[in-house]
C-alpha positions as CSV (number, residue, x, y, z in Angstrom):
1,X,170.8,85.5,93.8
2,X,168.3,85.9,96.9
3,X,165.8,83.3,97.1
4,X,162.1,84.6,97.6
5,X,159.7,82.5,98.8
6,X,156.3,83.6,98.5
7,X,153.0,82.4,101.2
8,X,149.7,83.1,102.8
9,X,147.5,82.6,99.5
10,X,144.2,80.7,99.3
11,X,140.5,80.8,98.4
12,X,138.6,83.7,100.2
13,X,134.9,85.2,99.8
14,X,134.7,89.0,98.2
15,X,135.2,91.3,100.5
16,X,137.4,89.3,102.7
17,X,141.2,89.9,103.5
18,X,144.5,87.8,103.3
19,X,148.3,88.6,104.1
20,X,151.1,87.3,101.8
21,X,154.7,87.3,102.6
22,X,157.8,86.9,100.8
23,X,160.2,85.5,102.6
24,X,164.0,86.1,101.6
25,X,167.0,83.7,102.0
26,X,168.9,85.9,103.5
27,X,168.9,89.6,104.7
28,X,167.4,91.9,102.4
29,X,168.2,95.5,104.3
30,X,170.4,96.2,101.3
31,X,168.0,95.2,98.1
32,X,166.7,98.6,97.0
33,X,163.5,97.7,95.8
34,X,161.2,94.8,96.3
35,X,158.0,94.6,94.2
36,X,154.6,92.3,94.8
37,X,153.2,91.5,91.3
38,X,150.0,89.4,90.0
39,X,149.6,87.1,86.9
40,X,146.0,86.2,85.4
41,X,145.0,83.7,83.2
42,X,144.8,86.0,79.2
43,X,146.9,88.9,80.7
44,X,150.0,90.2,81.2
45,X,152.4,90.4,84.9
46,X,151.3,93.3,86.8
47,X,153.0,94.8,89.3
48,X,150.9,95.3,91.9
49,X,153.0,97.1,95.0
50,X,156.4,98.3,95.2
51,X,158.5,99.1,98.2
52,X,162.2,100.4,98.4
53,X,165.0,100.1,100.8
54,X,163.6,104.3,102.3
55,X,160.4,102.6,102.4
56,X,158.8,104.9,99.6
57,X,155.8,102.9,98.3
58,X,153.5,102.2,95.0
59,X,150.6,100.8,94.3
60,X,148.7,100.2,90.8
61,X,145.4,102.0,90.5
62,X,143.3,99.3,90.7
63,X,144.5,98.4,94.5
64,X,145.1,101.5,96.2
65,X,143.5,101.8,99.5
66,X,142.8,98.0,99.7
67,X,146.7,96.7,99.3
68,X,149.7,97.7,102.0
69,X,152.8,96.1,101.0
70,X,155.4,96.2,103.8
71,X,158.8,95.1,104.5
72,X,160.3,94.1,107.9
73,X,164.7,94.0,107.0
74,X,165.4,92.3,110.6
75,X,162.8,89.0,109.7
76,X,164.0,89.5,105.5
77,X,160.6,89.5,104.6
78,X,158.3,91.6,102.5
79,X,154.6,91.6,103.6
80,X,151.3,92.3,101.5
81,X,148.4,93.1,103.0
82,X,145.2,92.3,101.1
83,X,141.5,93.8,102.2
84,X,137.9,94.0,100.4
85,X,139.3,91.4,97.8
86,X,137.5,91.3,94.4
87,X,137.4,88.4,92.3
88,X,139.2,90.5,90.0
89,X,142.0,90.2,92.2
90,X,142.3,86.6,91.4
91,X,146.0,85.9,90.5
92,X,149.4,84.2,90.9
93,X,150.9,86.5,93.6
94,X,154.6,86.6,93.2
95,X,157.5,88.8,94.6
96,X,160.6,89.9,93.0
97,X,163.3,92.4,92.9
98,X,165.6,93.5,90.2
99,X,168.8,91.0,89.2
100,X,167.4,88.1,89.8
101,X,166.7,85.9,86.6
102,X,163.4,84.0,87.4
103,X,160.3,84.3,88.8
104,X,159.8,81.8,92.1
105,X,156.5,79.7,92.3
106,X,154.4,81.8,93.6
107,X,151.2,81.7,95.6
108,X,147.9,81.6,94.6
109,X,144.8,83.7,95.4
110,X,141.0,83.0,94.5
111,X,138.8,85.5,95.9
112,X,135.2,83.7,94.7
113,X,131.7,83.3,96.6
């Protein structure tokens, strides 16, 4: 299995922006589809942002227009871009792709005033 390792979380104001990335242990230009998804405290693992190997991309309702998810194969990572952050958007941030058997740590975002 390919290790993810997600970064780039933190505590930011509403309205503010943050970049996460996922980066892979190895190269990722053949993994078909790589997904961003969220976990909050009461509710079930969302995915957030989706992006495949022909770059088509998905987004859940409640982020498009604020969330780009992006993935660069020649640095094996998989971006998220995060902008006017809610505190709704509060979550464990994690990254995954189909095959693997667990979920990696994580990273954590508190958007809070």
């Amino acid at each position: 299995q390919v290790q993810l390792v997600e970064s780039g979380g933190g505590l930011v104001q509403p309205g503010g922006s943050l970049r996460l990335s996922c980066a892979a242990s190895g190269s990722i230009f053949n993994i078909y589809f790589m997904g961003w998804y969220r976990q909050t405290p009461g509710k079930q693992r969302e995915l957030v942002a989706s992006i495949t190997s022909d770059s088509r991309t998905n987004y859940a309702d409640s982020v498009k227009g604020r969330f780009t998810i992006a993935r660069d194969n020649a640095k094996n990572t998989v971006f998220l871009q995060m902008s006017t952050l809610k505190p709704e958007d509060t979550a464990v941030y994690y990254c995954d792709t189909p095959g693997r058997t667990s979920w990696g740590q994580g990273t954590q975002v508190t958007v809070s005033s």
